[in-house]
VEXGUMAR-44483 format. One record per atom (N, C-alpha, C): residue in three letters; x, y, z; residue number from 1; atom name. Coordinates in Angstrom, 2 decimals, padded with zeros to 5 digits. Each point is the difference from the previous one (the first is absolute). Example, Ala and Ser with C-alpha at 12.3 -4.5 7.8 and 13.67 -1.06 7.14 Angstrom:
REM residues 2
(atom 'ALA',(013.19,-005.69,007.80),1,'N')
(atom 'ALA',(-000.89,001.19,000.00),1,'CA')
(atom 'ALA',(000.90,001.20,000.00),1,'C')
(atom 'SER',(-000.35,001.05,-000.72),2,'N')
(atom 'SER',(000.82,001.19,000.06),2,'CA')
(atom 'SER',(-000.77,001.09,000.73),2,'C')
//
This chain:
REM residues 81
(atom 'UNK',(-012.39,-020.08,-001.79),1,'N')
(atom 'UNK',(-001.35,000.46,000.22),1,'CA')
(atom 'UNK',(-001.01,-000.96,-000.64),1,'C')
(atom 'UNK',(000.27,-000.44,-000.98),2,'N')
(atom 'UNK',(-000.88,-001.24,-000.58),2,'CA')
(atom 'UNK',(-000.08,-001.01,000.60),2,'C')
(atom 'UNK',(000.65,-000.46,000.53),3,'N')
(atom 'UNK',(-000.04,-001.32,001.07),3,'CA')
(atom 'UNK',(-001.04,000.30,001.08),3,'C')
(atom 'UNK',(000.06,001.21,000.44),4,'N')
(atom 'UNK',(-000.87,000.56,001.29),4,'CA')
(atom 'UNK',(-001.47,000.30,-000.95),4,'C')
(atom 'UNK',(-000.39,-000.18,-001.00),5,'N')
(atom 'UNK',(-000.87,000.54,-000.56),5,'CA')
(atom 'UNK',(-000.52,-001.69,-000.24),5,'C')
(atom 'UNK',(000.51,-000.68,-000.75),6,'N')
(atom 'UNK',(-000.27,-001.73,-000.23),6,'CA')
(atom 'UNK',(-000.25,-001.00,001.43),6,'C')
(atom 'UNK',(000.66,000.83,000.86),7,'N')
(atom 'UNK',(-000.09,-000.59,001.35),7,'CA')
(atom 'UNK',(-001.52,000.30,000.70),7,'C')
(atom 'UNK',(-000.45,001.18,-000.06),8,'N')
(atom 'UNK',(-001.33,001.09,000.84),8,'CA')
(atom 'UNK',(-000.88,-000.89,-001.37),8,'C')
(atom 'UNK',(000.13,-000.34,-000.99),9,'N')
(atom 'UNK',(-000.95,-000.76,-001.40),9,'CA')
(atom 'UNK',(-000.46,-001.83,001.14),9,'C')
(atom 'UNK',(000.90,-000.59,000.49),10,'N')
(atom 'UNK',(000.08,-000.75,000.07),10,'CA')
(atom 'UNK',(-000.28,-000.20,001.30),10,'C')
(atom 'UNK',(-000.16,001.19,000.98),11,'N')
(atom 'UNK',(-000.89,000.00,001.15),11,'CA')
(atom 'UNK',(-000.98,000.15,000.28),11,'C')
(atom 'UNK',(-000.37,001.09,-001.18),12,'N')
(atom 'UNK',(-001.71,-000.06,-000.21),12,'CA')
(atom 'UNK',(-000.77,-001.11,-000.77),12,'C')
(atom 'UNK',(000.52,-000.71,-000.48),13,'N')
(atom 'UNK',(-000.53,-001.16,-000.51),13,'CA')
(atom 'UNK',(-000.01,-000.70,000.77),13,'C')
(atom 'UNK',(000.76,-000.38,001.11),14,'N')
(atom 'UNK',(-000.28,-001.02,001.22),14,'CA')
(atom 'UNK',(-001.18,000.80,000.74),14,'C')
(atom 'UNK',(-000.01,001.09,000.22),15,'N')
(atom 'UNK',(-001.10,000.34,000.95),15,'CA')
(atom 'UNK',(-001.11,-000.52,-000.74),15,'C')
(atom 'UNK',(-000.09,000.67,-001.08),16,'N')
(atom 'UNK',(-001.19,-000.17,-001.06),16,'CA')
(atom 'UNK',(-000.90,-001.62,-000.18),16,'C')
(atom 'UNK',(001.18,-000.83,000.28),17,'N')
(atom 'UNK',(-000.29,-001.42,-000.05),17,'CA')
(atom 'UNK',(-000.19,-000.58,001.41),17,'C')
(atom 'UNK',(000.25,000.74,001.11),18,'N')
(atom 'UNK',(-000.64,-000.30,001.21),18,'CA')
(atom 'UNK',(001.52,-000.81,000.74),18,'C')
(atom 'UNK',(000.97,-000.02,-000.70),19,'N')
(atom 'UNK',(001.39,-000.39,000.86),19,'CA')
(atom 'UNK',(000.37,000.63,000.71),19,'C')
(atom 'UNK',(-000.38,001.29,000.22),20,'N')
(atom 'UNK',(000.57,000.23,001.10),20,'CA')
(atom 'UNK',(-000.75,000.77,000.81),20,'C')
(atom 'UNK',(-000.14,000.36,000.90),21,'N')
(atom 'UNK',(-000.84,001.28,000.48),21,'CA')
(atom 'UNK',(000.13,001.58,000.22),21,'C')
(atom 'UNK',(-000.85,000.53,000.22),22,'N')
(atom 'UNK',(000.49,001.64,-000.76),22,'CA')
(atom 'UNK',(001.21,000.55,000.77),22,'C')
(atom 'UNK',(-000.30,-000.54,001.51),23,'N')
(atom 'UNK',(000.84,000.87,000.95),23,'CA')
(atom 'UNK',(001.23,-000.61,-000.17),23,'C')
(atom 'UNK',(000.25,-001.39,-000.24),24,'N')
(atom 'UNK',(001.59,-000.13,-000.27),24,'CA')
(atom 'UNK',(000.44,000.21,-001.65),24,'C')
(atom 'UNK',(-001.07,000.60,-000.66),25,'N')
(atom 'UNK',(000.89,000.43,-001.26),25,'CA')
(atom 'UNK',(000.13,001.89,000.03),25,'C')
(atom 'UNK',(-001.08,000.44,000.92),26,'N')
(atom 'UNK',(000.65,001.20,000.20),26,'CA')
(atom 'UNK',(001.04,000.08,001.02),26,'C')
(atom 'UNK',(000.35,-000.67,000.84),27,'N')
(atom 'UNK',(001.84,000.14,000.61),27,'CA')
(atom 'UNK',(000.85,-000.67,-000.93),27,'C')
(atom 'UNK',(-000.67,-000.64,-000.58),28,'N')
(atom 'UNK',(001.64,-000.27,-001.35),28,'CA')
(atom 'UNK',(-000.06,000.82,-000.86),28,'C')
(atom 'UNK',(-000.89,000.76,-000.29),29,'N')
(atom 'UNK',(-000.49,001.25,-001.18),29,'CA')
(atom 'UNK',(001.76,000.82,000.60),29,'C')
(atom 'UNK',(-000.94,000.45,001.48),30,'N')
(atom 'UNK',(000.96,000.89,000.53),30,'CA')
(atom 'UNK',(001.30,-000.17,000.19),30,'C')
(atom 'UNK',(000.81,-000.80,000.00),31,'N')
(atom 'UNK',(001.17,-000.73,000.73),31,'CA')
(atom 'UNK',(000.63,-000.15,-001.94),31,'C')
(atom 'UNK',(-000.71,-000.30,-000.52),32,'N')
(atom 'UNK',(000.59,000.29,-001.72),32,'CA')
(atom 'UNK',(-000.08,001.67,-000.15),32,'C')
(atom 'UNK',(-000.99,000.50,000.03),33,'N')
(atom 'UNK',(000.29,001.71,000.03),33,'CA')
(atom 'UNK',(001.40,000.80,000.45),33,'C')
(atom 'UNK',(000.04,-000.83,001.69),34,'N')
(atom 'UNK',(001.14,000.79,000.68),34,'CA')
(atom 'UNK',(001.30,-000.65,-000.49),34,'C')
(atom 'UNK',(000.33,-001.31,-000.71),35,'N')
(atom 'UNK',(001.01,-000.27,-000.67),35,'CA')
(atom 'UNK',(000.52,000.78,-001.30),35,'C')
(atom 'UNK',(-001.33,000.22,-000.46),36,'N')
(atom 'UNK',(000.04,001.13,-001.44),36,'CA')
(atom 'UNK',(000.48,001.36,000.03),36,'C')
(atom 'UNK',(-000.68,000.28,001.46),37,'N')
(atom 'UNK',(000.49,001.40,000.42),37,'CA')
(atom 'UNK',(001.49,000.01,000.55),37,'C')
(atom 'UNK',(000.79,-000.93,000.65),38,'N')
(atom 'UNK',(001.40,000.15,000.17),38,'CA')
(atom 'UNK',(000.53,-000.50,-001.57),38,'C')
(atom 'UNK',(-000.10,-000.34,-000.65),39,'N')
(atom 'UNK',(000.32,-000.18,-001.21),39,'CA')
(atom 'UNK',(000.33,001.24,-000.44),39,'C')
(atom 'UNK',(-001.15,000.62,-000.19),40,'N')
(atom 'UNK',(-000.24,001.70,-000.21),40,'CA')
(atom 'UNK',(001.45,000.32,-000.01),40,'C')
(atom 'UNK',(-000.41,000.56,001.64),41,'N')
(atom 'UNK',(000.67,000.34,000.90),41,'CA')
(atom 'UNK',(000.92,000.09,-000.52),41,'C')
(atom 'UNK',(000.95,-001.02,-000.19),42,'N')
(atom 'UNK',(001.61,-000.81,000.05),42,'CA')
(atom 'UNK',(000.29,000.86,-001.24),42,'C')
(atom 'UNK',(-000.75,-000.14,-001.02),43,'N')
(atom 'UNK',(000.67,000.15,-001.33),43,'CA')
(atom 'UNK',(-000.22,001.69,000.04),43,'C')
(atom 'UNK',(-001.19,001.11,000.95),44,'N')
(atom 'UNK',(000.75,001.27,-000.36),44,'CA')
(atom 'UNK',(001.11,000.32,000.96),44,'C')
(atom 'UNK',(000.38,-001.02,001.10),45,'N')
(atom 'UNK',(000.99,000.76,000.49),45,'CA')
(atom 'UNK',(001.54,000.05,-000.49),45,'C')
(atom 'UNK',(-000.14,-001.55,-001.17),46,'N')
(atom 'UNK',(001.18,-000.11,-000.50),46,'CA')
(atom 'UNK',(-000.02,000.73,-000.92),46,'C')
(atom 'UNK',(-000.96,000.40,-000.81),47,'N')
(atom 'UNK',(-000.28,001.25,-001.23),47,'CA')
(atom 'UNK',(000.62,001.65,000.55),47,'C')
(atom 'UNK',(-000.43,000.01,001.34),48,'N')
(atom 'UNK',(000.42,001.13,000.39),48,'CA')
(atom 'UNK',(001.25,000.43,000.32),48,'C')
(atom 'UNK',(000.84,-001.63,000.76),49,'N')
(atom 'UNK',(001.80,000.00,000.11),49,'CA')
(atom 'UNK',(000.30,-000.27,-001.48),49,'C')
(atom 'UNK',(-000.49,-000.19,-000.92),50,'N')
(atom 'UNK',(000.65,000.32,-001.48),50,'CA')
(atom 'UNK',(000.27,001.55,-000.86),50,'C')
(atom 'UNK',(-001.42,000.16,000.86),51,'N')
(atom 'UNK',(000.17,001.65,-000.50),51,'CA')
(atom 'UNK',(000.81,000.93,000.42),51,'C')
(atom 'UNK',(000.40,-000.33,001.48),52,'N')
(atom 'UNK',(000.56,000.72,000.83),52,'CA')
(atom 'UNK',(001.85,-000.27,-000.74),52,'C')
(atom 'UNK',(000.25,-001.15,-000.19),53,'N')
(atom 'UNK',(001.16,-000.63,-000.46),53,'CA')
(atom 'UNK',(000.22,000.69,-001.60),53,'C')
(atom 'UNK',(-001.45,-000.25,-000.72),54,'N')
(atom 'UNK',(000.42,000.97,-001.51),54,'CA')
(atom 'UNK',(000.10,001.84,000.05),54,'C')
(atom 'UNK',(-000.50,000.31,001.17),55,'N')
(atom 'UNK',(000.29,001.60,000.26),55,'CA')
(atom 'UNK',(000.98,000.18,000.53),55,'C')
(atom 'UNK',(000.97,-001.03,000.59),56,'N')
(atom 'UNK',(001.07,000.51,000.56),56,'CA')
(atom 'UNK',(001.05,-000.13,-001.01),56,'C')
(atom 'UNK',(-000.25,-001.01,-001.13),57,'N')
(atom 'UNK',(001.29,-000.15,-001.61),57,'CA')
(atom 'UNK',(-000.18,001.04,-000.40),57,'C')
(atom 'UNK',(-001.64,000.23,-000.19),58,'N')
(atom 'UNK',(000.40,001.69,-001.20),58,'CA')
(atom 'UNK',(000.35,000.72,000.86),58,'C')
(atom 'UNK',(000.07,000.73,001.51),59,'N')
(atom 'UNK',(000.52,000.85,000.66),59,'CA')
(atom 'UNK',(001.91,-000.21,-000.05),59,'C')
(atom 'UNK',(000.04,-000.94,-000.04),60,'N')
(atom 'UNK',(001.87,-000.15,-000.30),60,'CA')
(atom 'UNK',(000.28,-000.10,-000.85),60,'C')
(atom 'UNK',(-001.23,-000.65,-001.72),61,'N')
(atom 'UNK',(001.16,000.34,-001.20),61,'CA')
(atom 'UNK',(-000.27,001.64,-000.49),61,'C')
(atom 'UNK',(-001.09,000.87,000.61),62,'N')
(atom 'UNK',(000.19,001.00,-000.03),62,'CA')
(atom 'UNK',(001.06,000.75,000.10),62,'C')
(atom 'UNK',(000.47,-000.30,001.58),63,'N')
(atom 'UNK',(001.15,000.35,001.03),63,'CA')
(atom 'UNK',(001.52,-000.20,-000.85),63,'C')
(atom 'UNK',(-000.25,-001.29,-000.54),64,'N')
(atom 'UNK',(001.61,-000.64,-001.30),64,'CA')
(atom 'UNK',(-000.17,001.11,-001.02),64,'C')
(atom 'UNK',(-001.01,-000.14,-000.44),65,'N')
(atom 'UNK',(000.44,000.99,-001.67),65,'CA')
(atom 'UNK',(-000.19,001.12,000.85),65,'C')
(atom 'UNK',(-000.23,001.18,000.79),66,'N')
(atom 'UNK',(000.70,001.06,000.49),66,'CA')
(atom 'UNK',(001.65,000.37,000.31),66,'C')
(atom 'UNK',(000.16,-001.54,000.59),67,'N')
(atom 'UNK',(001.49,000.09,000.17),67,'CA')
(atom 'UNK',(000.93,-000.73,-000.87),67,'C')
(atom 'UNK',(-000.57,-000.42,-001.11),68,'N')
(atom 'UNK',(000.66,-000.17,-001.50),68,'CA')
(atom 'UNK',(-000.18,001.08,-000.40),68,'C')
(atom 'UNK',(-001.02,001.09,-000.37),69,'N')
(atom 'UNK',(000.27,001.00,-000.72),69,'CA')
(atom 'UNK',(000.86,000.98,000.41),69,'C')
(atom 'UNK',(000.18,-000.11,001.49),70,'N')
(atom 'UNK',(001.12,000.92,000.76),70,'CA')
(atom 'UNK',(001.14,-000.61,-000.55),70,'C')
(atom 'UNK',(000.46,-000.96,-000.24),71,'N')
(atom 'UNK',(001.08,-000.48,-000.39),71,'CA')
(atom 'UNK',(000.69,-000.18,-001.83),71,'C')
(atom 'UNK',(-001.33,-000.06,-000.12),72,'N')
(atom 'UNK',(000.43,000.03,-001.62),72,'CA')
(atom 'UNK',(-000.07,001.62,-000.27),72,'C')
(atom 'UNK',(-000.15,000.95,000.54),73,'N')
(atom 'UNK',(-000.17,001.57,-000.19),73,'CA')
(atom 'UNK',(001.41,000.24,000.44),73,'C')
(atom 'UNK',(000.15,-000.26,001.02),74,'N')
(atom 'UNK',(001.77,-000.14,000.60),74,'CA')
(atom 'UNK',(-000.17,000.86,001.00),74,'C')
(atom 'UNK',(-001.63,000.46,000.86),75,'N')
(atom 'UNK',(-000.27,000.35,001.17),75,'CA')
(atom 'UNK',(001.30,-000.74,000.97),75,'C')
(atom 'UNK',(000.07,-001.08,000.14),76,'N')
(atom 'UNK',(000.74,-000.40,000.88),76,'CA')
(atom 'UNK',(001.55,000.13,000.13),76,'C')
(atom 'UNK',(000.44,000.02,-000.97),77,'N')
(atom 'UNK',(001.10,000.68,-000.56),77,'CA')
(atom 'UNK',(000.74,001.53,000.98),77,'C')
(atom 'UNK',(-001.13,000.17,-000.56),78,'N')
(atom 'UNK',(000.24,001.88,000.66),78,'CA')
(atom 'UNK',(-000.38,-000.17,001.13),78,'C')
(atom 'UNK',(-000.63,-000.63,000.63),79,'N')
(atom 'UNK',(-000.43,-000.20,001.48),79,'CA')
(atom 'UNK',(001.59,-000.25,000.80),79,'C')
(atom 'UNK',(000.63,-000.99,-000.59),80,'N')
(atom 'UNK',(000.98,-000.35,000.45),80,'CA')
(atom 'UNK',(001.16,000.78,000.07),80,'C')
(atom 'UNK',(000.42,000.74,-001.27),81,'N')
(atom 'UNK',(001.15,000.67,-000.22),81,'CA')
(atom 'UNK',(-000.27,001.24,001.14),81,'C')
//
């Protein structure tokens, strides 16, 4: 995000100094925006397949120590006999 922030610093100083003109620094304004925004993007969807991936460990080591405590109780035991 700092790079995109040092970058938009360093475009308005060209406008400011007359290098460039407004209308081609507002389509590079924009065209840096929509890069920022898939940036975004990218990083909550991989945030979201992480979460999805850490709710499914605690749903199974839940699932283990249920069926360790069945087993160390000797539930299973008697299940069998």
């Amino acid at each position: 995000m700092l790079y995109f922030e040092e970058d938009k610093f360093k475009r308005l100083e060209a406008v400011a100094s007359d290098k460039m003109i407004v209308e081609a620094h507002l389509l590079e304004e924009k065209n840096v925006l929509m890069d920022e925004l898939q940036i975004i993007k990218n990083n909550i969807d991989q945030n979201l397949q992480v979460m999805r991936v850490e709710m499914e460990n605690i749903r199974l080591i839940k699932e283990l120590r249920r069926y360790q405590e069945c087993y160390e109780g000797g539930e299973i035991e008697k299940i069998l006999e």
